[in-house]
Phi, psi and omega in degrees: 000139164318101171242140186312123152311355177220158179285158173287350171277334174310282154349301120034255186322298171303315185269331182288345171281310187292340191259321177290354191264323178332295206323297211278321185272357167271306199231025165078318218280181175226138191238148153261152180264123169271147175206125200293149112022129161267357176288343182265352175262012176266016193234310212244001150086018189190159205218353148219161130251166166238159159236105174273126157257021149259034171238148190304004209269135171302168146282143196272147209273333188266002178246035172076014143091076182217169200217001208223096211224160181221144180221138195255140140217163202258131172272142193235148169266157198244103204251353180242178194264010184272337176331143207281304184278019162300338165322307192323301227226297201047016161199185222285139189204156152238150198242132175244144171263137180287304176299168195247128153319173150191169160254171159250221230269359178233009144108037187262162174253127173245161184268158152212146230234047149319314159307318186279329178291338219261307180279343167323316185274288195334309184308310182320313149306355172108350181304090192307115189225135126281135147286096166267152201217163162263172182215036171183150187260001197247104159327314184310302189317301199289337190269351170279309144323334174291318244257294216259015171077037186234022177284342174267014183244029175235000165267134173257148182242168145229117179301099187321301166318344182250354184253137188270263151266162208313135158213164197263310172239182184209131211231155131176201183251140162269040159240001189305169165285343217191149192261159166232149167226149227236352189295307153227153220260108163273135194227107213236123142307100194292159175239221175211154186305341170282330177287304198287314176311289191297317166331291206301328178301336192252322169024110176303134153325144194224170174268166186295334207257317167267005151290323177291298190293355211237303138350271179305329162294260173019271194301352165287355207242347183283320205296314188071247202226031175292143172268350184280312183289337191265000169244345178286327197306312164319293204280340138327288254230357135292317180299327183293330215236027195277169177250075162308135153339130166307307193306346197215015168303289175331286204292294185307352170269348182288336191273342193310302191291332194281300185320325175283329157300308204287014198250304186277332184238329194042077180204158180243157202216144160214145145206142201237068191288198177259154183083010162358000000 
């Protein structure tokens, strides 16, 4: 196998400069990137995040109050036909492994896929979560991309949210449309960070009422075993059913909910869908 001239903090580095400048030339805005330890990023399952507050999702309170989350690896290429997923494919492919080595308690090296459970409870909430990888092996290639703003559209990402089961590696090409996964054979659609950017942008509308409610799952599922959030949390999901004006039930649970993010997360949230 083939390996990149460069490290995954390169990488890193390189894409995360490039998705924040997109960002700014799609919505005006400035993003900050978090970016964890690696002893906190072995808790929090991911190695950058983001917080788009225009997107519906809350911040998530154990996750740096971020809503967007990424995990990088770097794919190395597999070039012979001896090659294990060549079958797959029939010509030159990459490959990332999702799990991490470790030994265990007699020192054999085991996969261990923590990282992977971690960003797993995120997809589950619903949260856009990713793998991003390269599809080239040569620096000069990410910095002459970088150079010429055509670096998001040569990263592939795969949404954690869309794999089904557990797997160990993950192969494709870079012109295939979909990623394979091999544990038993998955076939995942790749996007790109320019994609994913329009994606998050195109969201269907929803009415306030079925925000609030979408919301309000979101943050019960969130809470975990905090006890202040699990009893204000109480006087919300009373409060919905309190007797109100229908018309005007949707705006008072929105404030309701926003006074409950900016108290438990500190962060402020509006939102105005359409059809109010």
């Amino acid at each position: 196998m083939r390996d990149p001239n460069f490290s995954e903090s390169q990488l890193q580095q390189a894409v995360n400069t490039a998705y924040i400048r997109k960002i700014f030339e799609v919505s005006g805005q400035w993003v900050f990137a978090n970016v964890p330890s690696l002893f906190d990023e072995f808790d929090l399952g991911w190695d950058s995040a983001f917080h788009f507050p225009w997107l519906h999702y809350p911040p998530a309170d154990n996750h740096e109050g971020c809503n967007f989350f990424l995990q990088y690896k770097l794919s190395g290429q597999l070039t012979s036909a001896g090659a294990k997923e060549w079958q797959f494919w029939n010509l030159e492919y990459f490959r990332f492994k999702i799990p991490h080595s470790t030994r265990n308690a007699s020192g054999a090296f085991v996969d261990d896929f923590h990282q992977w459970e971690r960003l797993k409870e995120l997809a589950n909430l619903n949260y856009p979560t990713f793998y991003a990888t390269n599809s080239t092996l040569s620096k000069d290639d990410l910095k002459n991309e970088s150079n010429a703003s055509t670096l998001l559209n040569t990263i592939p990402m795969l949404d954690v949210r869309t794999v089904v089961n557990l797997h160990k590696h993950v192969t494709f090409t870079p012109h295939s449309p979909h990623f394979l996964m091999h544990s038993e054979k998955e076939e995942i659609m790749k996007t790109s960070f320019a994609e994913a950017i329009e994606l998050l942008y195109e969201l269907p509308t929803e009415t306030l009422d079925e925000s609030n409610k979408r919301l309000l799952h979101t943050l019960g599922e969130i809470g975990g075993k905090d006890e202040n959030w699990i009893a204000d949390f109480s006087k919300i999901r009373q409060l919905r059913d309190g007797p109100f004006p229908d018309r005007f039930r949707p705006w008072i649970m929105q404030s309701v909910l926003s006074s409950f993010i900016r108290k438990h997360v500190g962060a402020n949230m509006l939102w105005v869908p359409k059809n109010g």
